[in-house]
Each structure stands twice: as structure tokens, then as C-alpha cells.
N, C-alpha and C positions, 0 to 999 in steps of 0.2 A: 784869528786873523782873517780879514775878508782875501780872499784870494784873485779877486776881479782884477786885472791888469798889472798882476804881479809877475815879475821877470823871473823867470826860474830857470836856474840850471841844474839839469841830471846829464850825469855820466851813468856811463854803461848801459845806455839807451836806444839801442839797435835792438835789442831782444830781451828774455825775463822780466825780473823786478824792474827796469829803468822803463822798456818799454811801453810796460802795463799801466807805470807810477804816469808817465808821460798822457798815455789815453786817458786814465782817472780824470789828472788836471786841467785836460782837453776840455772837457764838461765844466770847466770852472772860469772859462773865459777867458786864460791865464796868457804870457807871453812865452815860450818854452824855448830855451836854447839848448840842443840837445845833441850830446858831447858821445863818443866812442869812434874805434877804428875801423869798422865797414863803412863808408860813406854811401854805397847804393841800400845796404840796408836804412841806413839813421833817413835816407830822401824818401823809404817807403812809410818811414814812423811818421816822418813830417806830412804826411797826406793823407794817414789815417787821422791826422791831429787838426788839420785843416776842416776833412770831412765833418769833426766835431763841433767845429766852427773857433777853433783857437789859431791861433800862427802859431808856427814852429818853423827853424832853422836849422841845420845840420851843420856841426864842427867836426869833422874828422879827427880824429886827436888823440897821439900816442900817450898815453898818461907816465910812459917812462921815457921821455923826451920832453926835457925842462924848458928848449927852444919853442917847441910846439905848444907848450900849456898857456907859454907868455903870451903868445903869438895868437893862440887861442881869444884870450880873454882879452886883450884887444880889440878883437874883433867884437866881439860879442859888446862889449861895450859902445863900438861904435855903431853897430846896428842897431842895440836895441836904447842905449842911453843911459841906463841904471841896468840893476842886478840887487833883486830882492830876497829873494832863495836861492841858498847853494844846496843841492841833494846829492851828498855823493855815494853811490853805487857801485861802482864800477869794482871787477874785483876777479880773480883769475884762481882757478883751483889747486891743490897738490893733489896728484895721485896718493891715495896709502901705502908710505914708505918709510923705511929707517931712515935717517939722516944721512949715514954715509950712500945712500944708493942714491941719495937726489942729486944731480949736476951742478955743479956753480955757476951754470948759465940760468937753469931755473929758478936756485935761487934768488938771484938776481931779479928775473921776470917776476917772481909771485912780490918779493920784499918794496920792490919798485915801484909796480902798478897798483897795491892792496895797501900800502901804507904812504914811501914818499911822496910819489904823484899825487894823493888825497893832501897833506900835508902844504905840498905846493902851489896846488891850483886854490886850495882853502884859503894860504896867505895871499895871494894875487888879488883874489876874490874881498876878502878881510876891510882893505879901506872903503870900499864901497858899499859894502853893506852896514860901518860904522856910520855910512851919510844917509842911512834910509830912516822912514821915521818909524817903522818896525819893518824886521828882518829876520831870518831865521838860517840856521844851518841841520840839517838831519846827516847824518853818517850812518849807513847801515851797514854793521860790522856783519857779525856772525855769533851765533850760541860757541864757537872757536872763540871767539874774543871772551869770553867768561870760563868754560867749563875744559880745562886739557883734556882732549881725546888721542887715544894711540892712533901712530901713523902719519899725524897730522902738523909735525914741528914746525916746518917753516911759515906755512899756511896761519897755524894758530899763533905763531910771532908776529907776523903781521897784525892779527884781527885784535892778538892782546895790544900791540902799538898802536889800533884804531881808537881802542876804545881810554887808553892812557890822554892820548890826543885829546879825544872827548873829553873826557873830563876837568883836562885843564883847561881848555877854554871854557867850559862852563865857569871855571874860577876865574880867569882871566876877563871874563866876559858880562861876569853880575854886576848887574846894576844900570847895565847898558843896553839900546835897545835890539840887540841883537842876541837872538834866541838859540841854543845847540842841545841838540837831541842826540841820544847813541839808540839805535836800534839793535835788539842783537836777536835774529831767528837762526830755528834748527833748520831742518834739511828744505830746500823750495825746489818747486817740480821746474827747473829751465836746464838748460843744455851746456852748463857750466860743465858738470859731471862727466857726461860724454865727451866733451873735450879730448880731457884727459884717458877714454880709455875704461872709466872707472863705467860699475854695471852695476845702479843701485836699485832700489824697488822704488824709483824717482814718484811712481802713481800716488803712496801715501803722503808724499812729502808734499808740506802747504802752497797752492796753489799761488804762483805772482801777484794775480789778479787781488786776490784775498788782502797782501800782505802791502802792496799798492793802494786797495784803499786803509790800511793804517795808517799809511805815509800821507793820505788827502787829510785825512783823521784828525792826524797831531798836527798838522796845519794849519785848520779849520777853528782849531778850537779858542773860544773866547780870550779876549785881550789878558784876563787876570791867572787865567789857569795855559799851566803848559806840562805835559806831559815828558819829561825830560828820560826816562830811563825807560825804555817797551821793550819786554821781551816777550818772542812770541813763538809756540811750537805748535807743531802740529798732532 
């Protein structure tokens, strides 16, 4: 796919994977509408993205607030006029815990923002990228979306319902020219981790940047071949 004046949206594009995936695309002359909850952060990405010579837009946007996603892609629509790629990213961590130790309020935040809100904004997104004359969708789950690790229940519910997702619409979706990739990496060095608390040896783990350009990658690549299933460790 040529990427010249292609509308793309990434969540979770204030910082990590979204914001690095963001600069990559920057270089690609692309349109960026670029989705997450810090708004003074996502107005700093849009000026690194500028400086690249792309435009970029800033949507503030709770991804567990179904008013806000609508309200969202609206917008986005009305600025930019189409929407070519959907990148979804965004995605919130579990501390390592039993199940009974985790709150039902965090439940709620990781199940929300890691699965329904993808879910959401993907179908909002859905008619219009059925009117493009090629289109794509990438979802970057997690190595949690394939392999159970201890600790990790809620977290890995989510990323297994990422990846469920994915796949159906791939079946959903053959034949049509709208493209759906599941990405699934192990550990990536951004400040998800911290968040939470948690103290890993984040230095080994795959660098954004790296794994950002995978995401220009399966993009990029020729109209007959499409890279549908990437997994990537470090």
C-alpha cells in the first residue's frame, strides 16, 4: 500500500508504540489523527509530526467512554474527510496479581480500554474504511493475546479478546478491500509498566521505535502480499 495521503488513525499515541508508530508515518507523508487521553502530550506528538513534514491532529479521547469515541470519529471525519487506516494501540497494563487481589474498578479500566473501546471505535471506523479503495486495520494485541502467563488474568482476557476480534474480521472481511492484521509482541521498553507500579528490567525489552517500524512495514507492503499474523520478541 502506498502510504502518501493516507488518513490514519493510532490510539495510544501520546507516548510508546503509538507515538514512535506516529513519527515512522510522519516520514511517509501521511494524514495522522492521533487519538489518546493526555491532550498536551498527543499537541507535543503533533509537532514532532509536523516538523517531519506530515500533519497530525490531536483527539483527546477516553477509549472507555462510548460518547467520546463517537464524538471522536466525527470529528476526525470532519476534518480530515476519509479515514484510511485504523491502528489500534492503545492499551493499559495489570499489575502481577491473583484475580481475587485485582479491584473491580480495574477490572473494568484494563477490560474497557484493551478490548471494548478497540471493539468500538473499530465498528464506528468499519463503514468507512469499506468506502476506501484499499484500507487497512492493524491491532496490536500482546504475546498475552497468544501464550497465558501467571499474574496476568485480566490483562491476558483482554489481549485473548483482541486477538478473537482479529480474527474474525479477517473472516468477516475476505474478499473486501479492507485489510486486518493482529500484531502480537513480548515485553516493549515504554512506561506502561511503570504505571502500574511494576519494576521490570524494561532495558532488554523491544525498543517502540523497532516495533513501530514493523507497523510502517506491513503497511507498506505490495498490493498482493499482506502480512496478517506478526509476532515479534525481543
Amino acid at each position: 500500500m502506498k502510504l502518501t495521503n493516507k488518513t490514519i488513525i493510532i490510539t495510544g499515541s501520546s507516548d510508546g508504540i503509538g507515538k514512535q508508530t506516529a513519527l515512522k508515518l510522519a516520514k511517509e507523508n501521511t494524514k495522522l489523527a492521533l487519538i489518546a487521553r493526555d491532550k498536551n502530550k498527543l499537541l507535543k506528538v503533533c509537532k514532532e509530526v509536523s516538523e517531519l513534514g506530515s500533519e497530525a491532529k490531536a483527539y483527546p479521547c477516553n477509549l472507555k467512554d462510548s460518547k467520546q469515541i463517537e464524538e471522536t470519529v466525527k470529528k476526525i471525519l470532519s476534518d480530515f474527510g476519509k479515514i484510511d487506516i485504523l491502528v489500534n494501540i492503545a492499551g493499559i497494563w495489570q499489575k502481577l496479581s491473583q484475580v481475587e487481589e485485582i479491584s473491580l474498578e480495574k477490572i473494568d479500566e484494563i477490560i474497557q480500554t484493551n478490548l471494548i473501546g478497540l471493539i468500538k471505535l473499530t465498528k464506528l471506523v468499519m463503514p468507512e474504511l469499506k468506502n476506501r479503495k484499499e484500507s487497512a486495520i492493524i491491532n496490536v494485541s500482546s504475546k498475552s493475546g497468544v501464550v497465558p502467563q501467571a499474574g496476568q488474568s485480566v490483562y491476558t482476557a483482554s489481549k485473548y479478546g483482541v486477538r478473537g476480534f482479529t480474527e474474525v474480521l479477517k473472516a468477516d472481511l475476505k474478499g473486501t478491500n479492507v485489510r486486518v492484521a493482529g500484531i502480537y509482541q513480548s515485553g516493549t521498553n515504554t512506561k506502561m509498566f511503570e504505571k502500574t507500579g511494576e519494576d521490570f528490567p524494561i532495558q532488554k525489552f523491544t525498543d517502540p521505535a523497532d516495533l513501530a517500524a514493523v507497523i510502517v512495514y506491513m503497511l507498506s507492503m505490495p498490493e498482493r502480499i499482506w502480512l496478517h499474523d506478526v509476532r515479534v520478541e525481543y
